[in-house]
Legacy VTK file of the C-alpha trace (Angstrom):
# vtk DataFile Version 3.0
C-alpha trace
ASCII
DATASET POLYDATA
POINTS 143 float
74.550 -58.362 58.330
74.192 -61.614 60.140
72.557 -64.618 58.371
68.517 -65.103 59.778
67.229 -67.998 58.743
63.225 -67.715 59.081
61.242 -70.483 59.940
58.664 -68.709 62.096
56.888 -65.218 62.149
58.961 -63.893 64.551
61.606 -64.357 62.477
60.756 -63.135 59.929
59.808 -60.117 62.535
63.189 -59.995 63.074
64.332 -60.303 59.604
62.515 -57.229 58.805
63.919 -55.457 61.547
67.463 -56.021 60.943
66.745 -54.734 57.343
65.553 -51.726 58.452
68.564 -51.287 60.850
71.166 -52.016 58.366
73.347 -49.230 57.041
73.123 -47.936 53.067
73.884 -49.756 51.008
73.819 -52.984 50.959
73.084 -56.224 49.213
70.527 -58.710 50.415
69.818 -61.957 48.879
66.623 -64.466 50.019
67.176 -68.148 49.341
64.949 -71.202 49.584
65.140 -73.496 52.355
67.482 -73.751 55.062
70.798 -75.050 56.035
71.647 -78.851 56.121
70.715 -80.355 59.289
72.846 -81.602 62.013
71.114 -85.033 61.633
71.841 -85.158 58.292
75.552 -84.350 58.587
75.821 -87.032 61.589
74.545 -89.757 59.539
77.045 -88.613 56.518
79.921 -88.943 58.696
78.562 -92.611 60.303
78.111 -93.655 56.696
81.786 -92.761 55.446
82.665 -94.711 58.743
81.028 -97.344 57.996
81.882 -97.258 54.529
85.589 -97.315 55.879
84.929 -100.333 58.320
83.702 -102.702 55.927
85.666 -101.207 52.894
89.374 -100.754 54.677
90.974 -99.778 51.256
90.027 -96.723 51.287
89.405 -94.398 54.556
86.478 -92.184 55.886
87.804 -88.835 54.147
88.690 -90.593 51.111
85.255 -92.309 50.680
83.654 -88.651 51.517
85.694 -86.968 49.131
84.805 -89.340 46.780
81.280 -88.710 47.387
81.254 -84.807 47.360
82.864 -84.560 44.452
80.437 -87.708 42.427
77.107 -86.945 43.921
77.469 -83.163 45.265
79.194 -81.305 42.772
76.570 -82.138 40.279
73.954 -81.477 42.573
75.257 -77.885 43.742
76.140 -76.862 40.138
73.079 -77.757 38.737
71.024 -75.360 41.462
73.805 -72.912 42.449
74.985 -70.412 40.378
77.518 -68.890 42.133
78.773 -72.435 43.440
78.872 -73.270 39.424
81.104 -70.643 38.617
83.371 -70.949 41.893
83.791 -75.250 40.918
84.044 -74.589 36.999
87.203 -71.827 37.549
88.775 -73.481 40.574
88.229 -76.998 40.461
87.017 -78.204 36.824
90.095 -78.300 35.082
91.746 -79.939 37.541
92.607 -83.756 36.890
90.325 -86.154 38.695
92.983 -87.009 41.463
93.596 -83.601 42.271
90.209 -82.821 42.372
89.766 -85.466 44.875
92.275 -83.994 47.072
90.582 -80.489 46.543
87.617 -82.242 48.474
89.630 -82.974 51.368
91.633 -81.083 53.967
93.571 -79.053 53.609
91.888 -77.565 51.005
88.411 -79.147 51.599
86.373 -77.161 49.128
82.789 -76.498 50.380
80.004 -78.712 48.815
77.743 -80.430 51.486
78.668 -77.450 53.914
76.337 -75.405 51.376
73.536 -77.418 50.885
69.868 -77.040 51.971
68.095 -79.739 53.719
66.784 -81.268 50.687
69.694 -81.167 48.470
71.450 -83.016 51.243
68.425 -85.657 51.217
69.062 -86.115 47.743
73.136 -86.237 48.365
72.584 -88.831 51.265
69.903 -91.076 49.235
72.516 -91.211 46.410
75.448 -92.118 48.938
73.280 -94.997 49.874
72.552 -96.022 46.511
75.756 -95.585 45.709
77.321 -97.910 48.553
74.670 -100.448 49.522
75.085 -101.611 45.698
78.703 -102.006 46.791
77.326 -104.614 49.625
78.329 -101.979 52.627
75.683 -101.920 55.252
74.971 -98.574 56.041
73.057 -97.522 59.278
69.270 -97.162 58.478
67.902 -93.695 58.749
64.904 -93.465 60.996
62.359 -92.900 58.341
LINES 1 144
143 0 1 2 3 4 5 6 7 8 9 10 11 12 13 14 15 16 17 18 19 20 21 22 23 24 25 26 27 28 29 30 31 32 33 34 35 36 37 38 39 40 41 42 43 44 45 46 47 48 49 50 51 52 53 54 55 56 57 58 59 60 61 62 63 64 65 66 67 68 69 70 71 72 73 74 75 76 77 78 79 80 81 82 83 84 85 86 87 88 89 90 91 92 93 94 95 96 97 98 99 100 101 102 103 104 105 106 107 108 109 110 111 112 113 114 115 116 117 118 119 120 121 122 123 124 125 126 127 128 129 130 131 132 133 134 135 136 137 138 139 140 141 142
């Protein structure tokens, strides 16, 4: 079965009907919130170009890996169980440089890609924190 994310009663309408549909058995699990928005994941990517502009030592994908692994790992563990367990087998007990690498392609391990609008509020506000204290000017979100 198809993800539905319901926002509206229709689809929740829809929901319903698709869970009547489905075949036996199955599994179906209802989470809280919905995905990450597109706004939020074009501002991520101006700020780790930005970040890159005014801080040349280090480029976009390294200053985003740096930030998925410092300010979204902790995030997603701490609300995410099955995220928890995936990190603590596969990436935990890795060094720190190789789990910086693990946070970029190729192997690009999934953090922000799972995140629900307000964990990525929280991931963004702590990106800004994180480089406006280092003096980089970062785009201002429309409030």
């Amino acid at each position: 079965m198809a993800e539905i994310i319901v926002r509206l009663a229709e689809d929740r309408e829809r929901l319903i009907d698709a869970l009547k549909k489905a075949k036996l058995p199955f599994t179906a699990k209802l989470t809280r919130g919905t995905h990450r928005s597109l706004e939020q994941n074009r501002l991520q990517f101006l700020w780790m170009r930005e970040a890159a502009e005014q801080d040349p030592s280090y480029t976009a994908e390294e200053h985003r890996a740096f930030c998925k692994l410092n300010f979204g790992i902790p995030i997603m563990r701490g609300e995410d169980d099955d995220f928890r367990r995936d990190y603590d087998e596969m990436i935990k007990p890795l060094h720190y440089e190789q789990k910086l690498r693990m946070m970029t392609s190729p192997f690009d391990f999934p953090v922000t890609s799972k995140m629900k609008t307000g964990q990525k509020k929280r991931y963004l506000d702590d990106v800004y924190v994180h480089f406006t204290e280092l003096g980089v000017k970062l785009t201002e979100p429309d409030a």
